[in-house]
BAFI-3210 file (N, C-alpha, C; in Angstrom, 3 decimals, decimal comma, padded with zeros to 6 digits):
// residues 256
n [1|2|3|4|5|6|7|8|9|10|11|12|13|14|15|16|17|18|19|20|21|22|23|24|25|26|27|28|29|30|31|32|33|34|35|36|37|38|39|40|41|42|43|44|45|46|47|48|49|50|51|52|53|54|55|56|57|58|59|60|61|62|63|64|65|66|67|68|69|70|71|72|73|74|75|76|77|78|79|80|81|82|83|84|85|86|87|88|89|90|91|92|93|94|95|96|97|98|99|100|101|102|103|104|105|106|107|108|109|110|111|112|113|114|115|116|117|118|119|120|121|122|123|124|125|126|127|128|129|130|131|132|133|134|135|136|137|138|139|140|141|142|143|144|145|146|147|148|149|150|151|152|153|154|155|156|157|158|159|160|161|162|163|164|165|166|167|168|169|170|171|172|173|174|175|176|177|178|179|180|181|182|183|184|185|186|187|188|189|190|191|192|193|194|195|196|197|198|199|200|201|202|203|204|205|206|207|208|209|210|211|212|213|214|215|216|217|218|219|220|221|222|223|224|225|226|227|228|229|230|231|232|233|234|235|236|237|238|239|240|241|242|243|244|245|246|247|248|249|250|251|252|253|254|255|256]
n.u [011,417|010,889|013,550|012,128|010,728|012,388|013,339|010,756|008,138|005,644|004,242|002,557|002,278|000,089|000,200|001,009|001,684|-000,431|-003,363|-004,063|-002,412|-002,625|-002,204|-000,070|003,187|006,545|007,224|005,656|005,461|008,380|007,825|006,530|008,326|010,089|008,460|009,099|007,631|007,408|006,864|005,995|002,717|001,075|-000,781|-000,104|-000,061|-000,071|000,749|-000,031|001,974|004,054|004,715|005,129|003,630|002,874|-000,425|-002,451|-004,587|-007,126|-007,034|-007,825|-010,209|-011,661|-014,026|-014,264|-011,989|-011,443|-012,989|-012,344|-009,714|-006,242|-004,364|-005,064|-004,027|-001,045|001,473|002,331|-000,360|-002,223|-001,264|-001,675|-004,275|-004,955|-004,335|-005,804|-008,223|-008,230|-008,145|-007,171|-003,604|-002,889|-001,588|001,729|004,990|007,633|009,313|007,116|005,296|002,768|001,740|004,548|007,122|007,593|009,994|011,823|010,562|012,282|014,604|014,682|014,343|016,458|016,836|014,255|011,220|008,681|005,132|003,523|000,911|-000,998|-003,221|-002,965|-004,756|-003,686|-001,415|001,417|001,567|003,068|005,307|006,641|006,929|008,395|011,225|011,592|012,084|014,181|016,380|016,748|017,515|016,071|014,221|014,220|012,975|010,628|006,672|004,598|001,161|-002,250|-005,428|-005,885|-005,129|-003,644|-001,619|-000,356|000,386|001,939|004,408|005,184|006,229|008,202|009,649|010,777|012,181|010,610|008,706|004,757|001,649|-001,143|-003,598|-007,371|-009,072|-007,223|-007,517|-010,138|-010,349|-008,739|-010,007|-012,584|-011,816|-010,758|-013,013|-014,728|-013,029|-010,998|-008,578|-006,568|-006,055|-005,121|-002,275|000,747|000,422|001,513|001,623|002,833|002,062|-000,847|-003,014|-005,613|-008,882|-010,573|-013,405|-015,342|-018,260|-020,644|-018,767|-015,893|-013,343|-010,940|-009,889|-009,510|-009,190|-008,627|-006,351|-004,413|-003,839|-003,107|-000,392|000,831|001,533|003,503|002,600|002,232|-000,161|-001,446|-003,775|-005,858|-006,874|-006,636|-008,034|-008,589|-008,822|-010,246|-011,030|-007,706|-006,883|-008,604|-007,977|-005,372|-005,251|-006,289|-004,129|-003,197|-000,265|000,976|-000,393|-002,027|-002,255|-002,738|-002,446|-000,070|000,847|-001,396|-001,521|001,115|000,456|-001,272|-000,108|002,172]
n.v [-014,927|-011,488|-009,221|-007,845|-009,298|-011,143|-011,168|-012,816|-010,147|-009,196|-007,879|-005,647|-001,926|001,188|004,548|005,320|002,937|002,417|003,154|005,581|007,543|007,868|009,605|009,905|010,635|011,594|011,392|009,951|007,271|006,754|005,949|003,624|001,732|001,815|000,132|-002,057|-002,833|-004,089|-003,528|000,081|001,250|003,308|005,729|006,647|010,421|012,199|015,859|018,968|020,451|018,643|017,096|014,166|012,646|011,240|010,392|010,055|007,727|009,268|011,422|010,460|009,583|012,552|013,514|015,864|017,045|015,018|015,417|017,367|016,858|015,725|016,702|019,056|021,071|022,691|021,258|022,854|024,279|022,050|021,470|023,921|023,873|021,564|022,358|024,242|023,113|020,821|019,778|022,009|021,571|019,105|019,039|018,671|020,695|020,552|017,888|016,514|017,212|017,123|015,122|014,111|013,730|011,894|011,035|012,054|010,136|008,025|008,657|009,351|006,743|004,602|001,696|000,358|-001,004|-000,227|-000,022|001,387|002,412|003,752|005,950|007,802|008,804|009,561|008,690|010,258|010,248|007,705|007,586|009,652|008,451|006,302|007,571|008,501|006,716|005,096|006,920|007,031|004,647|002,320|000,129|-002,620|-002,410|-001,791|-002,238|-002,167|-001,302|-000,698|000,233|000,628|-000,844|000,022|001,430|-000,155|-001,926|-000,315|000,566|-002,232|-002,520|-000,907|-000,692|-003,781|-005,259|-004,364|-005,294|-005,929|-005,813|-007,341|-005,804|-003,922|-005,636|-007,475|-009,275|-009,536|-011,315|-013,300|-014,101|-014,962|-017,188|-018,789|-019,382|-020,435|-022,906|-022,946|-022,035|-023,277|-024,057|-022,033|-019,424|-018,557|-016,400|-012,406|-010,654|-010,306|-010,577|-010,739|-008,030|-007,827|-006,872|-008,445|-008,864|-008,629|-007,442|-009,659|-011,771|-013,514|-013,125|-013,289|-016,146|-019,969|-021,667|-019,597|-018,583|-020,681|-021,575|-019,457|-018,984|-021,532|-020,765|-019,259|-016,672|-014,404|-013,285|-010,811|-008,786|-006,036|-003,596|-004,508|-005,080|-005,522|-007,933|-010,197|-010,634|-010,470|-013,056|-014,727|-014,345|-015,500|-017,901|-019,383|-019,081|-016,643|-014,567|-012,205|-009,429|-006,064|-003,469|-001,124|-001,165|-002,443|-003,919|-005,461|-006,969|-008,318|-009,713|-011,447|-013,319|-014,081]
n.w [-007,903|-006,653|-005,189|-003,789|-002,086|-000,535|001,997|003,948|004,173|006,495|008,484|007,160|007,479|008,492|008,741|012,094|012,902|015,293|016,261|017,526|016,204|012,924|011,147|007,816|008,367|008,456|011,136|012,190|010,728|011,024|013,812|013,460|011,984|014,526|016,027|014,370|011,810|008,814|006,787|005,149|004,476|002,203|000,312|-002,831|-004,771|-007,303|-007,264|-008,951|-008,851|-009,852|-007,880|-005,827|-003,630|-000,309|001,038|003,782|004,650|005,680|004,229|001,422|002,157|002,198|000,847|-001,200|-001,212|-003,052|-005,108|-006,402|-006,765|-006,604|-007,996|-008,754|-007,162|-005,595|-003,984|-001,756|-001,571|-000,637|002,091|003,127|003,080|004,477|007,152|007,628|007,994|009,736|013,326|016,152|016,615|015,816|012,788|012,271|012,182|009,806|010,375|011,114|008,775|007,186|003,449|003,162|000,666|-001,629|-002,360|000,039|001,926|001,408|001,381|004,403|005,630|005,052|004,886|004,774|003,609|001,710|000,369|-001,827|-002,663|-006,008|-006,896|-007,796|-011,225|-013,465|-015,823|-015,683|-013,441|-012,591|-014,495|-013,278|-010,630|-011,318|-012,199|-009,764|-008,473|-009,554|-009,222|-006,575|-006,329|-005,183|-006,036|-005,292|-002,719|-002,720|-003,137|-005,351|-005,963|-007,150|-008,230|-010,686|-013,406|-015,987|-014,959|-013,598|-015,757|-017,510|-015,613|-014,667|-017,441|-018,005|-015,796|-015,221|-013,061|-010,386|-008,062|-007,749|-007,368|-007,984|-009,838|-009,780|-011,476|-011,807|-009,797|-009,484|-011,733|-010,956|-008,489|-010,004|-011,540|-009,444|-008,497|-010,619|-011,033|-012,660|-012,195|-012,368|-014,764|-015,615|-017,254|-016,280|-013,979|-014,117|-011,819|-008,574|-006,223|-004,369|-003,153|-000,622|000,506|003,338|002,445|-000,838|-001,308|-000,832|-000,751|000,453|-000,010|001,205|001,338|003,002|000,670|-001,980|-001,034|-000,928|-003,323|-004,623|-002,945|-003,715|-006,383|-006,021|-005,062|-002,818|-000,153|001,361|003,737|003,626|006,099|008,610|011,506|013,960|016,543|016,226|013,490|012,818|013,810|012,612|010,130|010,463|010,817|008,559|007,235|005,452|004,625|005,167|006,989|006,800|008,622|011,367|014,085|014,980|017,280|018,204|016,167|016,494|018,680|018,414|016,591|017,630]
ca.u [010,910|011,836|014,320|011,701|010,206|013,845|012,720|009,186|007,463|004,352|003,349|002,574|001,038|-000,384|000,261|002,417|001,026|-000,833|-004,590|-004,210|-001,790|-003,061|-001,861|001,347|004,033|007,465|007,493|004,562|006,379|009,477|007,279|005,798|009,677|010,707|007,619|008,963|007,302|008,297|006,702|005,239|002,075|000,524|-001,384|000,518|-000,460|001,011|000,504|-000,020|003,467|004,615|005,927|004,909|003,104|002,202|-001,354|-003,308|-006,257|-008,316|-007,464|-007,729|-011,472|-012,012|-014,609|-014,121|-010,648|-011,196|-013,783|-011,570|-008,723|-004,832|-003,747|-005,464|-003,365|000,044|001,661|001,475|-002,415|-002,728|-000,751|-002,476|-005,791|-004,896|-003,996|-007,078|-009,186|-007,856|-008,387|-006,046|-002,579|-003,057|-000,690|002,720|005,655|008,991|009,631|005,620|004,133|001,883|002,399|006,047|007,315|008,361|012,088|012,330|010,221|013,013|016,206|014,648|014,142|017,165|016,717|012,643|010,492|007,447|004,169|002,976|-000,302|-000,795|-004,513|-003,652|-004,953|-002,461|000,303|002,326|002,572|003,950|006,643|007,469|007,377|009,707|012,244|012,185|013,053|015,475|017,033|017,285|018,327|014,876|013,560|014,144|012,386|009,012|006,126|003,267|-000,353|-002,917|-006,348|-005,591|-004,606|-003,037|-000,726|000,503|000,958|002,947|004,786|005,619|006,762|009,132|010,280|010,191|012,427|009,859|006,977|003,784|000,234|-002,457|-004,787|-008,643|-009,731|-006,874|-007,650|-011,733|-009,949|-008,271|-011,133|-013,207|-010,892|-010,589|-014,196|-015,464|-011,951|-010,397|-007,717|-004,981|-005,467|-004,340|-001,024|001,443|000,687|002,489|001,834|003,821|001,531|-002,569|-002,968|-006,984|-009,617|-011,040|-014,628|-015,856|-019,291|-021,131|-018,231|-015,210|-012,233|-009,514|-010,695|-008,271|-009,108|-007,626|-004,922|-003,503|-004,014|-002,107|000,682|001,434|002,465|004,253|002,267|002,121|-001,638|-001,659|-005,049|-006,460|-007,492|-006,720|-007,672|-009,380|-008,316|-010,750|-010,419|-006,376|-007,117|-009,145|-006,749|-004,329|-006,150|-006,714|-002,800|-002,428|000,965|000,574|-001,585|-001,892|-002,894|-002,763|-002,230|000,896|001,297|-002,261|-001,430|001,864|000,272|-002,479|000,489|002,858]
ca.v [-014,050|-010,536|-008,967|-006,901|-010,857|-012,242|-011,677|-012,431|-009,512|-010,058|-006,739|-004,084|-001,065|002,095|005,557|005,379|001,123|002,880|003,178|006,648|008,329|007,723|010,202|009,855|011,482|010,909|010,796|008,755|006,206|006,142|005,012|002,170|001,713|001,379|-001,243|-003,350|-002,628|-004,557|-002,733|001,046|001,359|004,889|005,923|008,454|011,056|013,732|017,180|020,020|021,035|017,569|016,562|012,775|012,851|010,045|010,715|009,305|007,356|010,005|012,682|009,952|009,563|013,214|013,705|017,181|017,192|014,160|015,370|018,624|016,349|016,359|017,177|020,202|021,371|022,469|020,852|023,996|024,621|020,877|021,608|025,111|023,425|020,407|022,753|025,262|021,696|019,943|020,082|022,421|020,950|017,682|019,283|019,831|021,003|019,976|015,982|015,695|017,841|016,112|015,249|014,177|013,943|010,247|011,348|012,669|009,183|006,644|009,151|009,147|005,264|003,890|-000,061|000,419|-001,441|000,222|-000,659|002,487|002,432|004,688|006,131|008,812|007,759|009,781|008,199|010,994|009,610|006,153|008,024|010,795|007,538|005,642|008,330|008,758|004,669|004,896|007,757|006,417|003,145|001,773|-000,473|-003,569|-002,504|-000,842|-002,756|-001,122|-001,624|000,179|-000,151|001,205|-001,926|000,371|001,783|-001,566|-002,391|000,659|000,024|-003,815|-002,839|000,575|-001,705|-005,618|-005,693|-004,010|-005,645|-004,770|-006,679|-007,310|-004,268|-004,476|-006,033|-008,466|-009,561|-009,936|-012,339|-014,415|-014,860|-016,217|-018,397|-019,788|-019,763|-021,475|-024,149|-022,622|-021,581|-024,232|-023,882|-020,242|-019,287|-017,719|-014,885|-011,930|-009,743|-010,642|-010,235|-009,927|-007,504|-007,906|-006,616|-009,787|-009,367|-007,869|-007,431|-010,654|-012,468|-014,212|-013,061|-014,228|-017,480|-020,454|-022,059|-019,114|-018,636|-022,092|-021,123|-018,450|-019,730|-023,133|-020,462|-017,976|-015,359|-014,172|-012,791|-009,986|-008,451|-005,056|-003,278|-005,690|-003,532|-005,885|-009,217|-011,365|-010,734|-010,978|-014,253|-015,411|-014,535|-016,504|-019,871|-019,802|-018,811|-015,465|-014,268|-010,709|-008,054|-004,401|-002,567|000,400|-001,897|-004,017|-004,578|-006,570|-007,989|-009,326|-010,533|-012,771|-014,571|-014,846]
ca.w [-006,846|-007,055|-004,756|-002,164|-000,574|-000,332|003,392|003,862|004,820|007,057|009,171|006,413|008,411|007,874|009,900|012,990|013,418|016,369|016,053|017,852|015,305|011,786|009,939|007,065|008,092|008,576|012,735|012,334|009,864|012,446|015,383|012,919|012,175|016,144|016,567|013,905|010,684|007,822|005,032|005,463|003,137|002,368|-000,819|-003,139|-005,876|-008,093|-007,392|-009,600|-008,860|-009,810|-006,146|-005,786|-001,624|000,353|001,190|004,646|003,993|006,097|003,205|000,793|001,854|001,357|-000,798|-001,570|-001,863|-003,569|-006,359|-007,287|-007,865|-005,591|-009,183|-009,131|-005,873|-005,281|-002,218|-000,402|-001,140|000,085|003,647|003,649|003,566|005,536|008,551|008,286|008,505|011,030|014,605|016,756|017,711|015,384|012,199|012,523|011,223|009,910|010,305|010,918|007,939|006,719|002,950|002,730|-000,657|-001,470|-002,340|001,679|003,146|000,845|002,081|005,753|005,945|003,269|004,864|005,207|002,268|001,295|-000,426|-002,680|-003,501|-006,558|-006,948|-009,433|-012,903|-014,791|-016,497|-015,387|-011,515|-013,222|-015,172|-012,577|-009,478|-011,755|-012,296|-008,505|-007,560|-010,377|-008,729|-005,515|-006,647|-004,470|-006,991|-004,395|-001,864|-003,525|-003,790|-005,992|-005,960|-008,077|-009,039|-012,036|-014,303|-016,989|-014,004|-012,928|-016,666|-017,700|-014,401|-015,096|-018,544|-017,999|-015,116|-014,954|-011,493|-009,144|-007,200|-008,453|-006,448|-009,123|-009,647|-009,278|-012,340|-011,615|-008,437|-009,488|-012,769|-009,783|-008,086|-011,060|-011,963|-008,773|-008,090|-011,560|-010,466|-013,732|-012,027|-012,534|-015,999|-016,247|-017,409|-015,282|-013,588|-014,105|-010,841|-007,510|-004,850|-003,852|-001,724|-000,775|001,498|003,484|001,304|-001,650|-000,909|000,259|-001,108|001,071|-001,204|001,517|002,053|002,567|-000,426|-002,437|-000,602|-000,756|-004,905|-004,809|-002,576|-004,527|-007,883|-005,616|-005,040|-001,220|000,174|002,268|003,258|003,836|007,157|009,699|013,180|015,197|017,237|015,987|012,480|012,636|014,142|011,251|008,607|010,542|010,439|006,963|006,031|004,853|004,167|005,910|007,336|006,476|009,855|011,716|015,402|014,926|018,749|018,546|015,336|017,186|020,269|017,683|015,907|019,108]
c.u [011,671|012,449|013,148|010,872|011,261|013,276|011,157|008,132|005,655|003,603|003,610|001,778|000,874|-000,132|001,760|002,304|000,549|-002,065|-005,033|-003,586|-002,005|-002,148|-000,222|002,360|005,380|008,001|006,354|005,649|007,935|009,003|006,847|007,204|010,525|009,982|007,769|008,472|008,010|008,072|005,187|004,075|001,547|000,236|-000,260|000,158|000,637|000,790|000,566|001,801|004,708|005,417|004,630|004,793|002,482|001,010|-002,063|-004,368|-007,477|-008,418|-007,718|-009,617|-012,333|-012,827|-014,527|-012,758|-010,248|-012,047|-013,017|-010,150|-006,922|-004,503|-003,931|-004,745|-002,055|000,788|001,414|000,396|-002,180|-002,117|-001,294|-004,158|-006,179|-005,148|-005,172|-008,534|-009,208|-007,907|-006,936|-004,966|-002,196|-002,114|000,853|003,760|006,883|008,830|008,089|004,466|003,544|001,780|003,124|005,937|008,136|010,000|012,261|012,132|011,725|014,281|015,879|014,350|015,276|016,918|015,278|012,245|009,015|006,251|003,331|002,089|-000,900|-002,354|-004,515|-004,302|-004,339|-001,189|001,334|003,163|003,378|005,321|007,510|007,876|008,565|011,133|012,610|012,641|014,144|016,817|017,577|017,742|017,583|014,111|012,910|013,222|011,184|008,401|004,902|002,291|-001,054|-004,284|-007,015|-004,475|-003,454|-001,746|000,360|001,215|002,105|004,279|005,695|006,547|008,075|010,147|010,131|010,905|011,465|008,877|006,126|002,572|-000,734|-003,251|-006,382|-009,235|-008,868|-007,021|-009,396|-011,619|-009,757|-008,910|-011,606|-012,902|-011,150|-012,173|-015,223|-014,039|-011,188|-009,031|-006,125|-005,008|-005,022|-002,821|-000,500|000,955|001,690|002,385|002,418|003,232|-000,017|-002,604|-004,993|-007,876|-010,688|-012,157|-014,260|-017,216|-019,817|-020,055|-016,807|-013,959|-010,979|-010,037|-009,166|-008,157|-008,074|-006,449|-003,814|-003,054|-002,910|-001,072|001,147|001,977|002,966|003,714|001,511|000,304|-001,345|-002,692|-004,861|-007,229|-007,780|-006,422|-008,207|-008,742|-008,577|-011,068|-009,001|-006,242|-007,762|-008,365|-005,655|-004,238|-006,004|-005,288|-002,634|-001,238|001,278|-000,593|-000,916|-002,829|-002,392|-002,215|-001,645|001,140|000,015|-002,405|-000,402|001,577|-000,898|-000,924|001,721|004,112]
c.v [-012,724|-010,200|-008,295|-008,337|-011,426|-012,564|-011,151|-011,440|-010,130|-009,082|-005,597|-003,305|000,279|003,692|005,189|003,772|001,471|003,378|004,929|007,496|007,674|008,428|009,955|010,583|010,600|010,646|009,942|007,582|006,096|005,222|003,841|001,362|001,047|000,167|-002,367|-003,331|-002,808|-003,830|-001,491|000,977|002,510|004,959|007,403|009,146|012,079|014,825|017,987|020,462|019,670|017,095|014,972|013,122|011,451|011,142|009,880|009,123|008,854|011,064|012,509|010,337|010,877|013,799|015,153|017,358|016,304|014,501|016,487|017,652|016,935|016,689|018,254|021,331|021,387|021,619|021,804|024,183|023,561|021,289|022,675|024,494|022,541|021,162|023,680|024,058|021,344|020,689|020,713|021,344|019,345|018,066|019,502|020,098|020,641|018,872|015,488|016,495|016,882|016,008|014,842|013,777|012,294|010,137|011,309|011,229|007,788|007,496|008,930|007,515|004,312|002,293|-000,413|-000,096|-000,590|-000,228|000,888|002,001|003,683|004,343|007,118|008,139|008,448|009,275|008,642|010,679|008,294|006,505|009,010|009,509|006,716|005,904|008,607|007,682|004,900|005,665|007,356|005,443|002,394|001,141|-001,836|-003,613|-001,617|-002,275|-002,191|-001,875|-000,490|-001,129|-000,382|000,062|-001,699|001,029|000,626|-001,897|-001,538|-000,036|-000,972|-003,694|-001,652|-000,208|-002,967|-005,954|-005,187|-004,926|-004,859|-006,223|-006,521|-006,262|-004,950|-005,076|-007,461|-009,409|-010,414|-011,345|-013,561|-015,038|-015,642|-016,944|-019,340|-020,244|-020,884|-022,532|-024,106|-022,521|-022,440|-024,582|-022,656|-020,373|-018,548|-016,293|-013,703|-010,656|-010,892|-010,539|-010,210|-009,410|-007,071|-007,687|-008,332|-009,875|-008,309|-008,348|-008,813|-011,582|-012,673|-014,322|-013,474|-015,174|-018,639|-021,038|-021,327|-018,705|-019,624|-021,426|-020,553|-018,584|-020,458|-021,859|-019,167|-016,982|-015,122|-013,069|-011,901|-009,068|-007,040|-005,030|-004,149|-005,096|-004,071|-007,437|-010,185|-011,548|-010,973|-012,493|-015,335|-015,701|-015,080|-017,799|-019,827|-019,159|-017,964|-014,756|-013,233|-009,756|-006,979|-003,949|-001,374|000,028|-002,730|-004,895|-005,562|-007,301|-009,332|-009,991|-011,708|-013,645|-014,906|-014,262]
c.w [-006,863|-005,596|-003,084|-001,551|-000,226|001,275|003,514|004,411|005,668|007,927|008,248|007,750|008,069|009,274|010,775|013,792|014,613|016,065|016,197|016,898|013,721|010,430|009,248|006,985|008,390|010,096|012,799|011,718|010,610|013,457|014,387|012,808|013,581|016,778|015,641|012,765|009,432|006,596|005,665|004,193|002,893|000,894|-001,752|-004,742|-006,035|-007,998|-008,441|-010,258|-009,135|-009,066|-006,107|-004,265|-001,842|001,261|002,111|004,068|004,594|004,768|002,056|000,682|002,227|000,325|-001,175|-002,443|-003,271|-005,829|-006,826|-007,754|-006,786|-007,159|-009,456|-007,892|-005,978|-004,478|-001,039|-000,448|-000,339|001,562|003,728|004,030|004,314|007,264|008,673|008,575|009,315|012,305|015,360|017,131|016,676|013,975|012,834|011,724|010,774|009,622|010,505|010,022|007,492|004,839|002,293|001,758|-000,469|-001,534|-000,769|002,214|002,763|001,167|003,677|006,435|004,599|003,692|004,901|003,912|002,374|000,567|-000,937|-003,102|-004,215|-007,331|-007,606|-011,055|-014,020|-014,588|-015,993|-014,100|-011,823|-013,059|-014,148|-011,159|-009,676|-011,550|-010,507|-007,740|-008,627|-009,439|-007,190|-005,408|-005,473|-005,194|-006,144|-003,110|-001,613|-003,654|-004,343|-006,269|-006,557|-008,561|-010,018|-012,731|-015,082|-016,170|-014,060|-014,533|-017,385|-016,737|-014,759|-016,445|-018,642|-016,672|-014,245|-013,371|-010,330|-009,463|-007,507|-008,023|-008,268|-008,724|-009,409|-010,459|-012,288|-010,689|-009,086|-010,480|-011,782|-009,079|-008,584|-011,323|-011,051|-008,495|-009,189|-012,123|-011,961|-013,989|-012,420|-013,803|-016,931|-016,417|-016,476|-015,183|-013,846|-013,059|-009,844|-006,114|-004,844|-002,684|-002,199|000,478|001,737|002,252|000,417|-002,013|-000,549|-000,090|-000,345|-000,096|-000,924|002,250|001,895|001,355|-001,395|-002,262|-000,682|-002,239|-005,156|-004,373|-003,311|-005,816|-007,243|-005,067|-003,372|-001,191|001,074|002,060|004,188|005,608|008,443|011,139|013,941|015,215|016,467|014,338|011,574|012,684|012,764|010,215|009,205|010,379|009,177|006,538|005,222|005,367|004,858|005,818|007,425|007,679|010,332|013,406|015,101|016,252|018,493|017,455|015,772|018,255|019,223|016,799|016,161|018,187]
res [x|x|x|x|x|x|x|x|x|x|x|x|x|x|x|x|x|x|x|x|x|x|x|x|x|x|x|x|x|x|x|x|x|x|x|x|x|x|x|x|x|x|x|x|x|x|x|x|x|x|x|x|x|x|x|x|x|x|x|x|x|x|x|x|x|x|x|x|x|x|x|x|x|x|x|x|x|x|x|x|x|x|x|x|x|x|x|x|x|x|x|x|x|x|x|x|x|x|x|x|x|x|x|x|x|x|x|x|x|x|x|x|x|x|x|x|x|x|x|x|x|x|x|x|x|x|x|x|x|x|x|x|x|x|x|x|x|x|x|x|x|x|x|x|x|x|x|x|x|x|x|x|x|x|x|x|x|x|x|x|x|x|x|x|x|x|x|x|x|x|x|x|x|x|x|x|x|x|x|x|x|x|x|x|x|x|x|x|x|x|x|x|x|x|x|x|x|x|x|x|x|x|x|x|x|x|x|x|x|x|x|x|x|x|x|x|x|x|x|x|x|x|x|x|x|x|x|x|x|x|x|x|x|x|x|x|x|x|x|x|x|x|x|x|x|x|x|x|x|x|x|x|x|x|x|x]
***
């Protein structure tokens, strides 16, 4: 087991774990911090200007920003264009630009674990994210996710001590397996985590069945977008490992 589950994480969350404050900054990621937040999660890309940013889902889903490319953006265009977007009063400045550079969020939180989810598809964010856990000597308490297979595998192989969730082609393998009962004749896994949105499309992807699966050879479940009561509730019956939300207070009042 590598070094960032020694203690079992179990409330990832997203923003400030407050439904009302969303966005990724670093007074947001304090208040998630003061409510308890075992592992911050936030999406991050490479800029132009090769600064590594944690990126809110809202600017994530973007399509504009999204079809020119954050690679094609300094950091300052991106905060220049963030703030002529956004609604008066809702940017600010200093400790809540919006942004922060992953060096600043792993010096302003040194006992905080993280879950980086890395949605560039150049190589370059691998090699430049590496050099920045090396540097901080944050290897332990990173866990990386990517949809991008060849990410995770770079990743895994430049360095075998970090946490690294199966990507999306791994995750869909895991399924099949388990679904045509294959599964217990696969060889060891070599990711450390599924991190999975309850479905994928009419399909029941955290079900308990696979979860037991995945438990019995190590590998902890924690699912995607968990913002409502009666869906926390669900994934508690059936034994998943942790939830990724945005509302930790009503994740903690569903599992006491």
């Amino acid at each position: 087991m590598k070094n960032f589950f020694e203690t079992k994480p179990v409330l990832f969350t997203t923003g400030s774990a407050q439904p009302h404050l969303l966005e990724d900054t670093i007074r947001n990621f304090r208040n998630a911090v003061s409510l308890g937040s075992d592992v911050i999660r936030t999406n991050i890309f490479l800029t132009r200007d090769k600064k590594i940013i944690a990126v809110s889902d809202s600017v994530y889903y973007d399509k504009e920003l999204m079809k020119a490319g954050i690679a094609s953006c300094s950091l300052e265009q991106l905060r220049v264009r963030h703030q002529e977007s956004a609604a008066p009063g809702s940017a600010g400045e200093g400790d809540e630009a919006v942004f922060p550079e992953i060096m600043h969020l792993l010096e302003a939180f040194p006992h905080q674990r993280f879950n980086f989810d890395l949605n560039d598809k150049s190589i370059d964010l691998v090699h430049e994210f590496c050099t920045t856990l090396a540097w901080m000597n944050a290897f332990d308490r990173v866990l990386v996710s990517s949809f991008n297979g060849r990410a995770i595998k770079v990743m895994r192989r430049e360095n075998p001590e970090i946490a690294a969730s199966f990507s999306f082609s791994g995750i869909i393998g895991f399924y099949a397996l388990f679904k045509s009962g294959l599964l217990d004749c696969a060889n060891k896994f070599k990711a450390d985590a599924l991190i999975i949105a309850e479905m994928i499309g009419a399909s029941y992807i955290a079900n308990a069945g696979l979860i037991r699966k995945a438990q019995l050879r190590g590998i902890p479940v924690y699912v995607l977008d968990v913002n409502s009561e009666e869906k926390a509730r669900r994934l508690k019956e059936i034994g998943v490992d942790g939830f990724i939300t945005n509302d930790i207070d009503m994740i903690k009042k569903v599992i006491g």
